[in-house]
Residue, then its C-alpha position, 0 to 999 in steps of 0.5 A: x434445438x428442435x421442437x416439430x421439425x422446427x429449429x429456434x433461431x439461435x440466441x443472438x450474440x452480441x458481437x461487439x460487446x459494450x467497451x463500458x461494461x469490459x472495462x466496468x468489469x475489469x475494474x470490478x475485477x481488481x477491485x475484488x482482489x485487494x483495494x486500489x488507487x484510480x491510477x492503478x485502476x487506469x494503468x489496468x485498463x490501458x494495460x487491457x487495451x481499455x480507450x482512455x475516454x471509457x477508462x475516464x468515464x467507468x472510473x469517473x462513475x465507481x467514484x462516484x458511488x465511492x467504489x474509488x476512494x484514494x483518500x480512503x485507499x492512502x489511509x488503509x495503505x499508511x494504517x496497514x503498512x505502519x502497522x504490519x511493517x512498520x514503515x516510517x512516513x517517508x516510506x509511506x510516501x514513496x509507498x503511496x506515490x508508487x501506488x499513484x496517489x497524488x502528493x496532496x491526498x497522501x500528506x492528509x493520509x500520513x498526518x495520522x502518524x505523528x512524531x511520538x507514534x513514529x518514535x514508538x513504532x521505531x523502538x518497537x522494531x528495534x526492541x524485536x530486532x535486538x532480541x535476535x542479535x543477543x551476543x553481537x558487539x554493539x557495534x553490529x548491533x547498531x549498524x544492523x539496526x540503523x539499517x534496518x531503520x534507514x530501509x524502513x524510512x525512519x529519520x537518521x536522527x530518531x533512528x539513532x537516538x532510539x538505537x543509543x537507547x536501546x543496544x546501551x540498556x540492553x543488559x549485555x552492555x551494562x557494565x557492573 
């Protein structure tokens, strides 16, 4: 820009930018698009090429400020996931696991889900199951639900007993 026949100098450009701030903004970044665990956050920033010590330190201060919360990442994952797919506990850790939450802080997560709410959910599922299986042998029907059971985590035990219930009940099978 020319003002008199005088040129400005040009803005300075920084030319090595601070590695905090790219790796603060990643971060920020990620965390816009959907809630994540610490080790997620890590294995983003060693994904960009982030130095551990930087990644330690943005991670160390966003928790901070409780912008990093896996105790409250592992609750949201078992409450959302419990809800909307309809996973047992034993998914829900391997969920959590995958997701690089420590064992310690996903048992604390999945005590919200007791026996008799796990139960319910199972019955809910097989009773939305059934519903599409009208006219199968019973047979089918149980197999196909014991393995939609088993995918979703659910024990072998409360699995079956939910199942004898519900393929006998189900008007279909009831004998005369």
């Amino acid at each position: 820009m020319t003002t008199r026949g005088k040129t400005s100098p040009a803005p300075e450009t920084d030319p090595e930018p601070n590695p905090h701030d790219i790796a603060r903004a990643i971060v920020l970044r990620q965390l816009t698009m959907a809630p994540r665990s610490r080790r997620q956050l890590e294995d983003k920033l060693r994904a960009k090429g982030c130095d551990d010590e930087v990644a330690r330190v943005v991670l160390d201060r966003m928790q901070e400020v409780g912008l990093v919360d896996d105790e409250a990442y592992a609750g949201m994952v078992v409450r959302s996931q419990q809800a909307g797919r309809g996973l047992a506990r034993r998914a829900l850790a391997q969920e959590l696991r995958r997701k690089g939450v420590d064992d310690e802080t996903a048992q604390e997560a999945l005590e919200q889900i007791d026996d008799e709410s796990e139960r319910d959910r199972a019955q809910a599922l097989v009773t939305k199951k059934l519903r599409s299986m009208h006219g199968l042998d019973a047979a089918v029907q149980t197999r196909r639900l014991a393995g939609m059971l088993a995918r979703k985590g659910y024990p072998s035990a409360l699995s079956w007993s939910v199942i004898r219930a519900a393929v006998s009940d189900a008007p279909e099978h009831q004998r005369d």
